[in-house]
C-alpha positions in Angstrom: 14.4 0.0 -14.7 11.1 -0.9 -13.6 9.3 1.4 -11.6 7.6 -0.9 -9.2 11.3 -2.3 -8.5 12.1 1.4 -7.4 9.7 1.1 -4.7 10.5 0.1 -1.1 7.7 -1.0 1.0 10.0 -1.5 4.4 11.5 1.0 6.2 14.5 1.0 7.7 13.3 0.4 10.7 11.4 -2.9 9.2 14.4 -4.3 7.7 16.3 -3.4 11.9 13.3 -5.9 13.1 13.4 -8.3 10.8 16.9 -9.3 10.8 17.2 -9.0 14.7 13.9 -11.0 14.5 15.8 -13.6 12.8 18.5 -13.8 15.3 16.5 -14.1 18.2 15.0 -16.9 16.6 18.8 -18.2 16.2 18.7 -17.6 19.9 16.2 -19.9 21.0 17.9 -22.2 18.7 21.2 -21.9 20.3 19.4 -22.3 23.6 17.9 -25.3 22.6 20.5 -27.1 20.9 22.5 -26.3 24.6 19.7 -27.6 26.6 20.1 -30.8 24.1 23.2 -31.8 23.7 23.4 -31.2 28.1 20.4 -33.4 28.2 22.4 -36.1 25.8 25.2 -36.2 28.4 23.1 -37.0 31.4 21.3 -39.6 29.2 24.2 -41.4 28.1 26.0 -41.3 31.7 22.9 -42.9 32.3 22.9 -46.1 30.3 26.6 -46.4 30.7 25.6 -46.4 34.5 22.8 -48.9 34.0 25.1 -50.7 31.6 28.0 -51.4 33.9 26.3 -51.5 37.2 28.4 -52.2 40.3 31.2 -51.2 38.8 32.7 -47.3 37.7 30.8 -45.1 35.5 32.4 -45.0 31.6 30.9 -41.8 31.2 31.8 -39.4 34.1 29.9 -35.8 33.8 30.0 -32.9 36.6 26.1 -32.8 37.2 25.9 -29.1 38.6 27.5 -27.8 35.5 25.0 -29.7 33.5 22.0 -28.6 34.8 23.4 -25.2 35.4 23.7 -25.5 31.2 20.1 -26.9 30.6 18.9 -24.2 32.8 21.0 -21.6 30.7 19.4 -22.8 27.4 16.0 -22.9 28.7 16.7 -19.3 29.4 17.8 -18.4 26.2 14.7 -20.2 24.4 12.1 -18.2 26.6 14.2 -15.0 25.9 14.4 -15.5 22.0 10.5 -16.3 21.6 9.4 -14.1 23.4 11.9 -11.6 22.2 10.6 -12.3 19.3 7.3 -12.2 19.4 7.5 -9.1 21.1 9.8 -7.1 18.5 7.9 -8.5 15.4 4.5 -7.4 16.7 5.2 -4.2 17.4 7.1 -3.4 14.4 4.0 -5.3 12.6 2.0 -2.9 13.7 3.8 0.3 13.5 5.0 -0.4 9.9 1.1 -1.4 8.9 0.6 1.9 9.9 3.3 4.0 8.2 2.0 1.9 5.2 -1.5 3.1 5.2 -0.6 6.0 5.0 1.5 6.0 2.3 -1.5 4.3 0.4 -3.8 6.9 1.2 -1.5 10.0 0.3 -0.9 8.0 -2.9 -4.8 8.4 -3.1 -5.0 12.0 -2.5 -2.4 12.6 -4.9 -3.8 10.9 -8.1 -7.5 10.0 -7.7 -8.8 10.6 -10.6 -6.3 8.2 -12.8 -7.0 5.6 -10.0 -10.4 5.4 -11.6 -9.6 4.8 -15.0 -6.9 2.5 -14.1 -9.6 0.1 -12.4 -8.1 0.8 -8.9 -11.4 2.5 -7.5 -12.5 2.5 -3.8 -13.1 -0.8 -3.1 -9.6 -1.5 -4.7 -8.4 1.4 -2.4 -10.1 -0.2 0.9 -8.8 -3.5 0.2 -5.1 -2.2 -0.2 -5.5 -0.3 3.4 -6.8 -2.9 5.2 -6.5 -7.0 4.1 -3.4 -6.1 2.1 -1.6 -3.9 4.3 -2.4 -6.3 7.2 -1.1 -9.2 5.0 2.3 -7.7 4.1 3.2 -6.1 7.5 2.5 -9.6 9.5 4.5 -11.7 6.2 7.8 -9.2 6.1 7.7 -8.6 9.9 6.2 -11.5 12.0 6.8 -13.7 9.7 10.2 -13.1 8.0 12.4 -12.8 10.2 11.4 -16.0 12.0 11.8 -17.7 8.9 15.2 -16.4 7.9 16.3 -17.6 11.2 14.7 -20.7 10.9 16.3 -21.9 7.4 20.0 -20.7 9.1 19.4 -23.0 12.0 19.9 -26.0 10.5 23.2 -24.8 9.2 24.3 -23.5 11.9 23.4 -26.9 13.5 25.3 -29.0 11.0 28.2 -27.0 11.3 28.3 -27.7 14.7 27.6 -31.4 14.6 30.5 -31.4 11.7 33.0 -29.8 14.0 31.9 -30.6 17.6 30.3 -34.1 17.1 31.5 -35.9 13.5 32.1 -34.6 10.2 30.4 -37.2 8.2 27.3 -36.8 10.0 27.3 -33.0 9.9 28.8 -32.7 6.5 26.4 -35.1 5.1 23.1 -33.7 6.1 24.4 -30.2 5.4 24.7 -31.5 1.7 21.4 -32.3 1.8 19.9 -29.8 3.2 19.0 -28.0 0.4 16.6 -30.3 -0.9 14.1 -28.9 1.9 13.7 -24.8 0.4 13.8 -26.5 -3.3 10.7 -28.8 -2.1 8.9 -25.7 -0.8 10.0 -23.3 -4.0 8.0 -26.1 -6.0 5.0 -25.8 -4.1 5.5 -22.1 -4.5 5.3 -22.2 -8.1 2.4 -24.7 -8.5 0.1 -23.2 -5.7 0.8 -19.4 -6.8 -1.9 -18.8 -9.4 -4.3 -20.4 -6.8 -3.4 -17.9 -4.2 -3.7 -15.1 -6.5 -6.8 -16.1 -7.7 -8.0 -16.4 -4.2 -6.9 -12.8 -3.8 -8.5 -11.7 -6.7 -12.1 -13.2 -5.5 -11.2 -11.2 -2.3 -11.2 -7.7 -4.7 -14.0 -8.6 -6.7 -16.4 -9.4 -3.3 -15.2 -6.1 -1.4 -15.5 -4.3 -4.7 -19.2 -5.2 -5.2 -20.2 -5.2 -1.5 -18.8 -1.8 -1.3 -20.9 -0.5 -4.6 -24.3 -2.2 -3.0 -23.5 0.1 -0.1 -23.0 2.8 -1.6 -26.2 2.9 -3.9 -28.4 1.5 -1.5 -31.4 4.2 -2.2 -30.8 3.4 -6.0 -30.8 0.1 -5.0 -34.5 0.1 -3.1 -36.0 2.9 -5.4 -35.8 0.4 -8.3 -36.8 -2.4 -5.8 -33.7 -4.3 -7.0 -32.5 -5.4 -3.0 -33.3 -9.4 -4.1 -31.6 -9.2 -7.0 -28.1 -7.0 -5.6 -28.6 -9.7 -2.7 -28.5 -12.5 -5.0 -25.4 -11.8 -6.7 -23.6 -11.0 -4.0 -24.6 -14.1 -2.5 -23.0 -15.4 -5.8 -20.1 -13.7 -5.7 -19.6 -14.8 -2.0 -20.0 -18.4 -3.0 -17.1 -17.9 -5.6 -14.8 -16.4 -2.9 -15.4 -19.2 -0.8 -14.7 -21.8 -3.6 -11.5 -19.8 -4.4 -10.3 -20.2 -0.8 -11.3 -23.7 0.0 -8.9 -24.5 -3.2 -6.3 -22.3 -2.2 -6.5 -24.1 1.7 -6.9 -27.8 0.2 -3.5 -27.1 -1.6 -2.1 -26.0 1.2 -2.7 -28.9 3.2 -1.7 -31.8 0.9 1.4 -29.5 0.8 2.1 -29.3 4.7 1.2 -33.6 4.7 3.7 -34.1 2.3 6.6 -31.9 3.5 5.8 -31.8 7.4 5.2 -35.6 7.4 7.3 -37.6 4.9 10.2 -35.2 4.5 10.2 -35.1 8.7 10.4 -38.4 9.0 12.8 -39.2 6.1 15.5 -36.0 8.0 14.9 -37.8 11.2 15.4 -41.2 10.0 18.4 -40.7 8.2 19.9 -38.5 11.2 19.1 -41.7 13.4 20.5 -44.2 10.9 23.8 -42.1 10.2 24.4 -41.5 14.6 23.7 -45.2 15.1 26.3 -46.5 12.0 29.2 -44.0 13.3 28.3 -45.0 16.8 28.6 -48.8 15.9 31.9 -47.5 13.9 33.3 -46.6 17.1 33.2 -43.1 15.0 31.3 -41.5 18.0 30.7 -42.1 21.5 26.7 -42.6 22.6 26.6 -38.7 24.1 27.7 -37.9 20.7 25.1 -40.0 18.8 22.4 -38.9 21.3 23.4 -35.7 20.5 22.7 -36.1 16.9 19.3 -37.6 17.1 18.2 -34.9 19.7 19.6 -31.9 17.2 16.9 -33.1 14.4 14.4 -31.2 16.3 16.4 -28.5 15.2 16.9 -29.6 12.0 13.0 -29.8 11.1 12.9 -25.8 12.0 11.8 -25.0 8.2 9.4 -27.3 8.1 7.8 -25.6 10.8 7.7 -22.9 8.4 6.2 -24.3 5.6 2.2 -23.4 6.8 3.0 -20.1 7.6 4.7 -19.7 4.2 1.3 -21.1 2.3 -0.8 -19.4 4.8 1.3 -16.2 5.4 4.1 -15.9 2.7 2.2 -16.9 -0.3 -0.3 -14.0 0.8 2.1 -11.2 1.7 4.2 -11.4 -1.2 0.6 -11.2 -3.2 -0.3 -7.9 -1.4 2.9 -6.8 -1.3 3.4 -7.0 -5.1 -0.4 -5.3 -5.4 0.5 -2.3 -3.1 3.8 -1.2 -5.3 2.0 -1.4 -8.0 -0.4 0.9 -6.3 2.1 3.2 -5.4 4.8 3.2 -8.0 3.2 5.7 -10.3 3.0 8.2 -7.6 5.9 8.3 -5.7 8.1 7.6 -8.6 6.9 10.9 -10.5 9.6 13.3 -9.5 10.2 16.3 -11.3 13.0 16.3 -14.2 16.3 18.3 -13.7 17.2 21.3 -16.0 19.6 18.5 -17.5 16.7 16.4 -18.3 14.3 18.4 -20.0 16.9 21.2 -21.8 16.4 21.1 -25.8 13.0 19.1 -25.6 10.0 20.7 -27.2 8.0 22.9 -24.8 10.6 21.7 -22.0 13.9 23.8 -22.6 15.4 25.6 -20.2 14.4 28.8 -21.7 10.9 28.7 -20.3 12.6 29.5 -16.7 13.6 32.8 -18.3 10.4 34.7 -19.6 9.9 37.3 -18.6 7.1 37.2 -15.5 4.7 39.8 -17.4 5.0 37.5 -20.3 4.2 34.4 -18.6 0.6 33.0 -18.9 -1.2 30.9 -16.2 -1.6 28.4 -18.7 -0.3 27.8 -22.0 -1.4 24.5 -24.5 0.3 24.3 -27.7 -1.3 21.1 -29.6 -2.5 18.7 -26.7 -3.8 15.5 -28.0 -5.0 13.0 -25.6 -6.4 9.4 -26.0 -8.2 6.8 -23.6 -7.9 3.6 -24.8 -9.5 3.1 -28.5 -10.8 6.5 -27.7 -9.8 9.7 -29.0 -10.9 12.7 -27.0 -8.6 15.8 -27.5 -6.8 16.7 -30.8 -4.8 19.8 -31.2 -5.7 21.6 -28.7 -4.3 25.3 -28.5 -5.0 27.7 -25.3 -3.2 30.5 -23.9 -4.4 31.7 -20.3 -3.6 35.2 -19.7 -2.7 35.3 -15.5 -5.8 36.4 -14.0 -8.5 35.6 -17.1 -11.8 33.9 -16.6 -11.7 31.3 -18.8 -15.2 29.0 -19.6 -15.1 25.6 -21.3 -18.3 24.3 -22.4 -19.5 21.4 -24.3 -21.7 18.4 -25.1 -21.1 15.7 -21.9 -18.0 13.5 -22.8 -16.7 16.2 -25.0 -13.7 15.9 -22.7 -13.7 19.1 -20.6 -13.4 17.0 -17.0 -10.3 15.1 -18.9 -8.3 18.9 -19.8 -9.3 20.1 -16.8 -7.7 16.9 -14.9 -4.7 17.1 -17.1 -4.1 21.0 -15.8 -4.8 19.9 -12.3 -2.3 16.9 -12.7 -4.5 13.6 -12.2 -3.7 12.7 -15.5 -0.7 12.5 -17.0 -0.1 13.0 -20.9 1.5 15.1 -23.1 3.3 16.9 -20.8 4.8 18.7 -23.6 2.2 20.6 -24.4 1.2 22.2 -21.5 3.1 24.9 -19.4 2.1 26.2 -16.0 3.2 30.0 -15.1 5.6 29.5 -17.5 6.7 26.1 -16.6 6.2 22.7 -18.2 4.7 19.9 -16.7 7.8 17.7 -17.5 9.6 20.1 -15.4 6.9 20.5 -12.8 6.4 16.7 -11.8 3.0 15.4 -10.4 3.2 17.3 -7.2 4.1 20.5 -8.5 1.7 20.6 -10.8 -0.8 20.1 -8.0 0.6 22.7 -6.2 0.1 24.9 -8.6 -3.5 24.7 -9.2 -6.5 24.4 -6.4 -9.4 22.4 -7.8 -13.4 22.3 -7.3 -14.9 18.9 -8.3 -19.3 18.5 -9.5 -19.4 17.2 -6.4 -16.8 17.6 -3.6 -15.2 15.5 -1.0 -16.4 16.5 2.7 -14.4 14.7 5.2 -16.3 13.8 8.7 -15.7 16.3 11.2 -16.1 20.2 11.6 -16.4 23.1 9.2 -13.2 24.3 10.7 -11.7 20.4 10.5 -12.3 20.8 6.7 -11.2 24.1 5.9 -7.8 23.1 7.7 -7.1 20.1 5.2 -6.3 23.0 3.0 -4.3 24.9 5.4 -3.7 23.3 9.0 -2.3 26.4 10.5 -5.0 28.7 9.0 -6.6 30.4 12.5 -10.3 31.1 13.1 -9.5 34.7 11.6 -8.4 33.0 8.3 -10.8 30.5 8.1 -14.3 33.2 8.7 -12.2 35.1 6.2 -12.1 32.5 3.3 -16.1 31.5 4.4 -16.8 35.3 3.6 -15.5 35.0 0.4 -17.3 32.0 -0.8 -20.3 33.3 0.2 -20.8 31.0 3.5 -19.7 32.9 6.2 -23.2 33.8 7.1 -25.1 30.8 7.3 -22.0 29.1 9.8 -22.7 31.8 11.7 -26.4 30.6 12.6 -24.9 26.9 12.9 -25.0 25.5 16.7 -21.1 25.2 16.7 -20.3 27.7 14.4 -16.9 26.8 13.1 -17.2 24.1 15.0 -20.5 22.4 13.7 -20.5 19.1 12.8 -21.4 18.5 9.1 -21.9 15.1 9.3 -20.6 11.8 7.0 -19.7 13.2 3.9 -21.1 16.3 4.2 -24.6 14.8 5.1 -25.9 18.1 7.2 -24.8 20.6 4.1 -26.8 20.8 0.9 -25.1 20.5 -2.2 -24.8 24.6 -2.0 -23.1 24.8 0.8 -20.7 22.0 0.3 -19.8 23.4 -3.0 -19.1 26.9 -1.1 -16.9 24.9 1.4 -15.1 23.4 -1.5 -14.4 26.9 -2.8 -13.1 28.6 1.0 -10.7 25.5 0.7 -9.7 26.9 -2.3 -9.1 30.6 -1.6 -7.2 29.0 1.8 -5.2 26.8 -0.2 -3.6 30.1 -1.6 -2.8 28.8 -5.1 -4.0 31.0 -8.1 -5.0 28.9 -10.4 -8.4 27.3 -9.9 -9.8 24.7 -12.3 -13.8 24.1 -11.6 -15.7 21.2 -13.2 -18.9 22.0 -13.4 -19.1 23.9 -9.8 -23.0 24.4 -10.2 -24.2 21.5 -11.7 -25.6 19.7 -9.2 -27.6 22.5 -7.0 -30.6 24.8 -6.9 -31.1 28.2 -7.8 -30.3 30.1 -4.8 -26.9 28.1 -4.6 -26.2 29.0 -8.4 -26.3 32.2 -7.7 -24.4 32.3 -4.4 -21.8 30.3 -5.8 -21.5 32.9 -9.1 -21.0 36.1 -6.8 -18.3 34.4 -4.9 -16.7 33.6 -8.3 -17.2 37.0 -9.1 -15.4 38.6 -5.8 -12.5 36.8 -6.4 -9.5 39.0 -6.8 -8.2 39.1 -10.4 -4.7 37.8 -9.1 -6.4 34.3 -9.2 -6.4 32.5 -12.8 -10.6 30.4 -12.9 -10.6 28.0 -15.8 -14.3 26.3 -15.1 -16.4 24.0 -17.0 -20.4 24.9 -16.6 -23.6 24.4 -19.1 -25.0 27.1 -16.9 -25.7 30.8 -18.3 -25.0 32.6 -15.0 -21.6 31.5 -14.9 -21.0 32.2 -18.7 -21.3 35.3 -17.8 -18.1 35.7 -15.3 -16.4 34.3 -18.2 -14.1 36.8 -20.5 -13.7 34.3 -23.2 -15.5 30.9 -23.8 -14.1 27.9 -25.1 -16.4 24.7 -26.5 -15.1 21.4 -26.9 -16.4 19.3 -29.8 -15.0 16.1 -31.6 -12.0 16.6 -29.8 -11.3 20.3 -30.9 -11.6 23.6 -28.8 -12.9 26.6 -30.8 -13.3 30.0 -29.3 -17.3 31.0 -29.1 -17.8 35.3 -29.6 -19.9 37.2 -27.2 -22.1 39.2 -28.6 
């Protein structure tokens, strides 16, 4: 089965407010459709008054009762829109919510791969807000109303076929059909359009969002005309790819909302006024009939939300499981799964614990597209080793060390964590395993203390000064304003690179994993840092497993054995 079919976007609770969104939409039909047919009778007493003046009425109705009915139904038609309105906005907004934040723990769980999968940032962004926005208000403002809509006409017919006359009712109803057909065409023509439209959307946010983010790059090579001009470019695109998407949809809505309108009421007219001259029907009945097409045209009503609303829901919708199905489809295999498979029997459960490594690789190989870049890889991790990869840049030392940590996924085979493989581990216990520091880490906006609880939100102040001592940071918060408390500013913009790197690490040793995988921790700060950095690696108690990636000599020196990567291979390099 597909994975992206596996993946429910609506709640429970979504699916509860569409489907009574539909039936007070069916409501205010049934409201309106009494209000009608009431309004039918007191027209046709009417004429018959006006028709045989002077002498008794033909058609005799009890007025009170009547109005007493109109008023009902004009009830029921406030209650049902609003109603309505009311549910399907606030679920709208509550599911939007519950959404986002599926997107964005989807994020946290697998950004790396998001990268190489061309779902970066701006892909992100767009996702969390245009897309999420787009599906919520198409499955629950919009839905609903349109289930209900495309029963109302059924419901009417049915009605007319067993209240009014059968030929009429029975007749239409047979025809009805022709109506969702009409717009399922559309559909099909006008859906490349809209998804092209959406993909102009991506490409726009995408680049906008890079031209933000580089902005000193961008004025240090004095390239702001040229960035502006592109994106003035790429603007003008988006706006062609709309205005074609919108021109569609308008010949669309002429066509269906004007000559398929008047063609339904025509025909409603012409049948009512044949069985009326038939004798087949009196003229409350044929009134009736003609007044009912209002309700009859309810999907047509539809039609420019569905172009303007449907078209670019279902488009979101399809891009946000894809999004998600990769993550929250990766569960871990059962014992039945994985027993007998290579590296992933049962029997790895039962080594003994003095036996079990931190990490074991028995011959990893690993490809990007038309790229080869590990082949054969052997390591065994003792539990508590210091372990140094090094290596010319793209050797692929960030690539094993994101395979340990779990943001890739490949050969899950070959690799075993404490004794387990990652078959058996899934992608969220292998990231539970391991806690990792990045060349440059992610400071969220807030306090020191705000970002040392992301790794452990019931850590107290007593924890959280106790994991800043051991990165070495402790100090240097203590002369901060707020102290725990200090801001540090949008991404880490009051740290230096040191001290951000230090924070990364007390999230770490709060995290309370034992394996720690570090990419390059010191690469990108000064001296002083370096060496702050180094003597917090070097306190670490031996119960925690470091396998870290570094050009620099100061941190070769922690290591007990050093590993390089070249050409794909890893060969052990002997200390002297």
């Amino acid at each position: 089965m597909n994975k992206q079919a596996k993946i429910q976007l609506a709640t429970a609770s979504a699916r509860r407010s569409t489907t009574l969104s539909a039936l007070l939409r069916i409501v205010g039909a049934f409201g309106m459709a009494l209000a009608l047919t009431q309004a039918a009778q007191i027209l046709a007493a009417a004429i018959s008054a006006h028709k045989t003046a002077g002498q008794e009425n033909l058609i005799a109705i009890d007025t009170t009762l009547t109005l007493t009915l109109i008023a009902l139904g004009c009830a029921l038609v406030v209650i049902g829109t609003a109603g309505e309105i009311l549910v399907s906005s606030s679920a709208a907004r509550r599911e939007e919510n519950l959404l986002r934040r599926r997107i964005l723990a989807a994020r946290y769980r697998a950004h790396q791969q998001d990268f190489r999968d061309g779902a970066g940032p701006a892909h992100v962004v767009s996702l969390l807000t245009d897309n999420a926005e787009r599906y919520t208000e198409f499955r629950l403002a919009y839905l609903g109303g349109t289930i209900g809509a495309l029963l109302i006409p059924v419901l009417t017919l049915l009605y007319v076929s067993l209240a009014i006359d059968p030929v009429i009712g029975l007749t239409l109803l047979v025809l009805y059909p022709v109506v969702p057909l009409l717009v399922g065409g559309f559909m099909s023509i006008f859906r490349k359009r809209s998804a092209a439209s959406q993909w102009q959307r991506a490409i726009l946010s995408s680049k906008y969002l890079d031209a933000i983010r580089n902005l000193i790059t961008i004025r240090l090579l004095n390239a702001g005309e040229r960035v502006e001009e592109n994106l003035r470019e790429e603007g003008e695109r988006n706006r062609g790819a709309i205005m074609r998407l919108l021109a569609g949809n308008q010949l669309v809505i002429i066509i269906l909302d004007g000559a398929v309108s008047l063609l339904w009421i025509s025909l409603a007219a012409i049948l009512s006024a044949l069985r009326y001259g038939s004798g087949a029907i009196d003229l409350a009945g044929a009134l009736s009939v003609v007044f009912l097409t209002v309700l009859l045209i309810e999907p047509i009503a539809q039609v420019a939300g569905f172009f303007y609303v449907g078209m670019g829901g279902i488009a979101s919708g399809k891009a946000i499981k894809k999004y998600l199905s990769a993550a929250e489809t990766d569960t871990p295999m059962t014992a039945a799964e994985f027993t007998g498979r290579s590296g992933c029997d049962a029997a790895n459960s039962d080594t003994a614990t003095s036996d079990i490594a931190a990490v074991e690789i028995s011959g990893l190989d690993f490809n990007y597209p038309g790229q080869q870049v590990l082949r054969g890889i052997e390591l065994r991790v003792p539990a508590g080793a210091r372990i140094a990869l090094t290596g010319p840049s793209g050797s692929g030392k960030s690539t094993l060390l994101a395979l340990l940590a779990g943001d890739l996924t490949a050969a899950e085979l070959a690799i075993n964590i404490a004794g387990r493989p990652l078959c058996e581990l899934g992608t969220a216990g292998i990231r539970a395993q391991s806690a990792v520091v990045a060349q440059k880490t992610w400071i969220f906006g807030g306090t020191i203390a705000d970002n040392l609880r992301i790794a452990a939100p019931n850590a107290d102040d007593t924890q959280l000064w106790e994991a800043l001592e051991r990165a070495n940071l402790a100090g240097e918060v203590r002369t901060m304003p707020g102290g725990l408390d200090s801001d540090v500013g949008e991404r880490g913009a009051f740290l230096s690179g040191g001290q951000a790197q230090r924070l990364s690490l007390a999230r770490a040793w709060l995290s309370g994993r034992k394996l720690w995988l570090l990419d390059e921790p010191t690469a990108q700060v000064d001296g002083t840092s370096e060496r702050l950095l180094g003597e917090a690696i070097a306190g670490l108690p031996r119960d925690i497993t470091i396998i870290f990636s570094t050009h620099r000599d100061a941190l070769l020196a922690l290591a007990d054995q050093t590993f390089r990567l070249a050409d794909g291979g890893l060969t052990e390099v002997k200390h002297d």
